[in-house]
N, C-alpha and C positions, 0 to 999 in steps of 0.2 A: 377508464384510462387504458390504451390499447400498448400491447410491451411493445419496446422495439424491439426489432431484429439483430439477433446476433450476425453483425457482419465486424469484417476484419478491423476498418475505422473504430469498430464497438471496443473490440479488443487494445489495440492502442490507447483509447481512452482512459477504460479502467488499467490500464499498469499503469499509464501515469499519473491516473490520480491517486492508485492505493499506494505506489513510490512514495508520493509526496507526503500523502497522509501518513507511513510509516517510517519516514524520513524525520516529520518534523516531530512525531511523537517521539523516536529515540533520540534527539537533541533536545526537548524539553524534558524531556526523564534525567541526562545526561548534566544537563543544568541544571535542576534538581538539586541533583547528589552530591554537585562542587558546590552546591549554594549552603548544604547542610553543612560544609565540613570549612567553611567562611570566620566559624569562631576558633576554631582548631588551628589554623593554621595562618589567617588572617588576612587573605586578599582571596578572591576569583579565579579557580584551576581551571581554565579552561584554556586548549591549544588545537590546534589546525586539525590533532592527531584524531582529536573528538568529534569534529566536523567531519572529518572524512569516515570515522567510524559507523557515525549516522548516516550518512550516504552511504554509505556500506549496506547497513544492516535494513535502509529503507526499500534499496531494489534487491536484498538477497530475499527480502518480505514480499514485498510488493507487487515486484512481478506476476510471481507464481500465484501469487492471489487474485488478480486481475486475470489473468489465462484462466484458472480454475474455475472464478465467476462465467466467463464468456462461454467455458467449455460446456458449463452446466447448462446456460438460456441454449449453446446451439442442441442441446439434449433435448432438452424441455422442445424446444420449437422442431428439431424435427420426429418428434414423439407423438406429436400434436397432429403432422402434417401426416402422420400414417395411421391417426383414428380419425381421420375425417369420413365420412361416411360418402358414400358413393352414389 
């Protein structure tokens, strides 16, 4: 299987998908932890405040993880492009 190219579409791709991915892991963690505390207290703590917290913490993650990825393939590819032999 041949890598794709780090190109800038590339880049877009991965923050939106690591956003996402690190979006919905902290609202299911998030959920979680008001679900453990259900007997304690007796109904579902969940509010907007939590929602947006998770969109917080997915693109303060996500982003830089996605650039990071793209920054390392345009590494990797143009390292490549300067051991080719002649």
């Amino acid at each position: 299987m041949k890598p794709q190219l780090a190109t800038i579409k590339m880049l877009f791709i991965l923050a939106l998908l690591y956003t996402t991915l690190f979006t919905c892991m902290t609202a299911a963690i998030s959920l979680l932890i008001a679900a453990t505390f259900i007997n304690k207290i007796g109904y579902l703590n969940i509010d907007m405040e939590d929602v947006f917290f998770s969109l917080k913490a997915g693109i303060a993650a996500g982003i830089p993880t996605g650039a990071g990825i793209w920054i390392s393939a345009k590494i990797n590819e143009s390292s490549k492009n300067n051991k080719r032999p002649e």
